[in-house]
N, C-alpha and C positions, 0 to 999 in steps of 0.2 A: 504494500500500500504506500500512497504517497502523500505528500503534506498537502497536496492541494485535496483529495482525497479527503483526506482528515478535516479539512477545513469546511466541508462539502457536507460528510455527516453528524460531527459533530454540534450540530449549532441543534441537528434532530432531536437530540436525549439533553442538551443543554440546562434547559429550565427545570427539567427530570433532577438532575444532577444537581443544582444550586439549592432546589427546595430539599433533597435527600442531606445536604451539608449546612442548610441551615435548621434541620431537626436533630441532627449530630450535634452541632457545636451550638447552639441557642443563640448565634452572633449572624445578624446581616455580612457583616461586615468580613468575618472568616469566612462564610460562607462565601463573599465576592472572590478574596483575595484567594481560597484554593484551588476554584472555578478557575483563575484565571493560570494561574500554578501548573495544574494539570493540564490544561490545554498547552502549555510553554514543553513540559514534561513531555507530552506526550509528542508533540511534534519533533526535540529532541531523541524520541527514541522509538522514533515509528519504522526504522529498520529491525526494529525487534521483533515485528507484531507477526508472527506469525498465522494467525488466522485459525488455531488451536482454540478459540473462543470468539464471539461476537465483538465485534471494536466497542459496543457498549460497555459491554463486562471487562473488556481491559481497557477501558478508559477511569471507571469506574474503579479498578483495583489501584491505579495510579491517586485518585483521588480518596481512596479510603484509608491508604498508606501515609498521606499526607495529612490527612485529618487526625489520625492515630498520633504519628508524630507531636502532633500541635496537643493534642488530649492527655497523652499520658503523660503528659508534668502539670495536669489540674486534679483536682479533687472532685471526685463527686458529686452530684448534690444530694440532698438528704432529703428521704418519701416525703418529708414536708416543708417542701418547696412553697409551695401554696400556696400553705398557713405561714410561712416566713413572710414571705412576700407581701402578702393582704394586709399584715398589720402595719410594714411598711408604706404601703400605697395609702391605707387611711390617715398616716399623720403625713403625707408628702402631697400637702394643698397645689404646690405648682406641678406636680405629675398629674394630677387630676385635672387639672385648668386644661393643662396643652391636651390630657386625651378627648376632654368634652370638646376644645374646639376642633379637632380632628375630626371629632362626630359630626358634628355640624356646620364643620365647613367642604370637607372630601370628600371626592366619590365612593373612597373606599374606606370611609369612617364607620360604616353601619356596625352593629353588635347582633351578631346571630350567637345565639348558642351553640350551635355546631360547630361554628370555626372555636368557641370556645374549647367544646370539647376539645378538638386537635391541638388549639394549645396547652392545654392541663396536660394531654400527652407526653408533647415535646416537652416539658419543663420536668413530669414525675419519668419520663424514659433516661434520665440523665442520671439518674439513682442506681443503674444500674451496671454492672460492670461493663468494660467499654468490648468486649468483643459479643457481650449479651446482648447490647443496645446497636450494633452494628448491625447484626446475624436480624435480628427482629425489626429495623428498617428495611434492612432487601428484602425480606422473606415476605413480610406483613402488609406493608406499604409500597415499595416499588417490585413486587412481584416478581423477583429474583427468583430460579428454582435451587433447589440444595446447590447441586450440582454448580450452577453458575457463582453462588456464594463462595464456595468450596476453595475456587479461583482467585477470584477477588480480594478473599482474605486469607489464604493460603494455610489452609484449614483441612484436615479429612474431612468428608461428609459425615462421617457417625460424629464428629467434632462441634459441627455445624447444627445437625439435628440435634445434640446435648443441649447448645446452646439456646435454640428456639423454646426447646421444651422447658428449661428454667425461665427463661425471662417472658416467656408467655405465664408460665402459672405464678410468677412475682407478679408482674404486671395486672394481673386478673384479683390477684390480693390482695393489692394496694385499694385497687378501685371497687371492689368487694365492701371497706373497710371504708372508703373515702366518698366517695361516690353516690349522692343523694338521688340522680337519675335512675341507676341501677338498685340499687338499694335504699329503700326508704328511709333508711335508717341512718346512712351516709354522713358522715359530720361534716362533707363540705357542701355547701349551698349557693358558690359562687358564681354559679352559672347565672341564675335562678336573682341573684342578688344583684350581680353588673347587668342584667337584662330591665332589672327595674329601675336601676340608675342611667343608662344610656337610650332606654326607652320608656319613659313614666306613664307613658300611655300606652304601653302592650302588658299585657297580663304575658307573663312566662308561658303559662298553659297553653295561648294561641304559636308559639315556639316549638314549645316539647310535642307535639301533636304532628306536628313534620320530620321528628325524628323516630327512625324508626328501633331504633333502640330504644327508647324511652319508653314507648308505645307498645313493645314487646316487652319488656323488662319481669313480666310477672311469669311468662310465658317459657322464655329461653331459658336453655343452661348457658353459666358459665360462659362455655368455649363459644357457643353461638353469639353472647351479648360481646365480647371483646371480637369477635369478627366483626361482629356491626359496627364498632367502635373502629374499626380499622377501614373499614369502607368510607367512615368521613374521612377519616384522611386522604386513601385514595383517591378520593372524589373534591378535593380543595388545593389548590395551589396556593401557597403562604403568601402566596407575593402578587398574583393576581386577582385575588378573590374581592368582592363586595366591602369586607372587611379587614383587608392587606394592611390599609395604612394604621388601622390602630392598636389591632391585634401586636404589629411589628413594635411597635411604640412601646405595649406593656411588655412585650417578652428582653425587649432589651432594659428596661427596669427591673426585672427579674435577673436580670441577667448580672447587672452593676451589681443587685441588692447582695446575688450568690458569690461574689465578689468578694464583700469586706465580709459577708457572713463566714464563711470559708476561711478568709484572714482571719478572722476574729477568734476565731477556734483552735489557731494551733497551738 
């Protein structure tokens, strides 16, 4: 293959790739700079490519090497993320200023609860170990099959499958446990709470009534309710969605907050 080649299809899985690394690393901004990295990377070393896997999946392993890189000299975050961050956000009056006029001045201010959902995601999937939360973004999210994973992260497939199958049933306990959509019982209600602060005139319920998780929640097991919960994400682009510009807004406050919090703890 050749670098005009490369230049050809890579722009295809591009925006694929940027929203896959800004659910990895919680940062716009990583997110641009490895995008850009790996496309430098990759046209450097496209006499490599032998054509042993799709140019997606090795484009893809170039960029997940680079993200690992950049992650494994950070910490963490801890299942509650959330709750750190919420209590932050209600004493931080100018966070709140800039998201409301966001609301109401952008096209892509609105506040859905589904993009919430995929944000709670991306913020509780950072709690988990980094080859757990890699393996359960290709797999769950960008539709990677073992096999292509395998590659990407230079993994055995029984490796791969270990992997899914923890951070799937971590993940399903967290939200078990947290999760007021899924479980009535759920101690967090923030979906339900920013939908009446960014929309004082929608009842949550006219929301939850289009999600179909929500809506099945009594019905499903388990595995079925966290598939549903994975098809929002599938189904939203961080960055083009209705709700891009403000969602992006609080996860990079989340983002500062896991920051000094992280500092603050060692």
């Amino acid at each position: 293959m050749s670098t005009d080649e490369l230049s050809i299809q890579f722009p295809t899985f591009q925006r694929e790739l940027k929203s896959f690394l800004l659910r990895l690393t919680a940062s716009v901004q990583d997110a641009e700079d490895i995008v850009q990295e790996t496309y430098l990377k990759a046209q450097s070393k496209i006499d490599s490519f032998r054509g042993d896997s799709s140019l997606k999946t090795w484009v893809f392993s170039i960029a997940s090497n680079l993200a690992k890189d950049l992650l494994r000299s950070q910490k963490r975050w801890p299942e509650t993320v959330t709750d750190i961050c919420r209590e932050e956000t209600l004493q931080n009056k100018g966070f709140l200023q800039e998201a409301m006029h966001i609301r109401q001045t952008s096209p892509q201010g609105n506040f859905e609860i589904r993009e919430h959902i995929a944000f709670c995601f991306t913020c509780i999937a950072k709690s988990l170990p980094l080859e757990g939360h890699l393996v359960i973004l290709l797999k769950e999210v960008y539709d990677f099959k073992v096999k292509e994973i395998a590659q990407i992260l230079q993994l055995s497939e029984a490796m791969v499958k270990y992997h899914l199958h923890v951070s799937r049933k971590k993940m399903m306990d967290i939200f078990d446990q947290r999760c007021s959509l899924i479980n009535k019982q759920g101690i967090c209600h923030q979906c339900t709470e920013l939908n009446g602060i960014f929309n004082p005139k929608q009842e949550a319920q006219e929301e939850l009534v289009k999600i179909e998780m929500a809506r099945e929640a009594d019905r499903r097991n388990r595995d079925d309710l966290f598939d549903l919960r994975m098809n929002i994400l599938q189904e939203l682009d961080p960055f083009e969605s209705g709700a891009a510009k403000l969602q992006l807004h609080h996860l990079e406050h989340n983002r500062q907050v896991m920051e000094k919090y992280l500092q603050n703890i060692d």
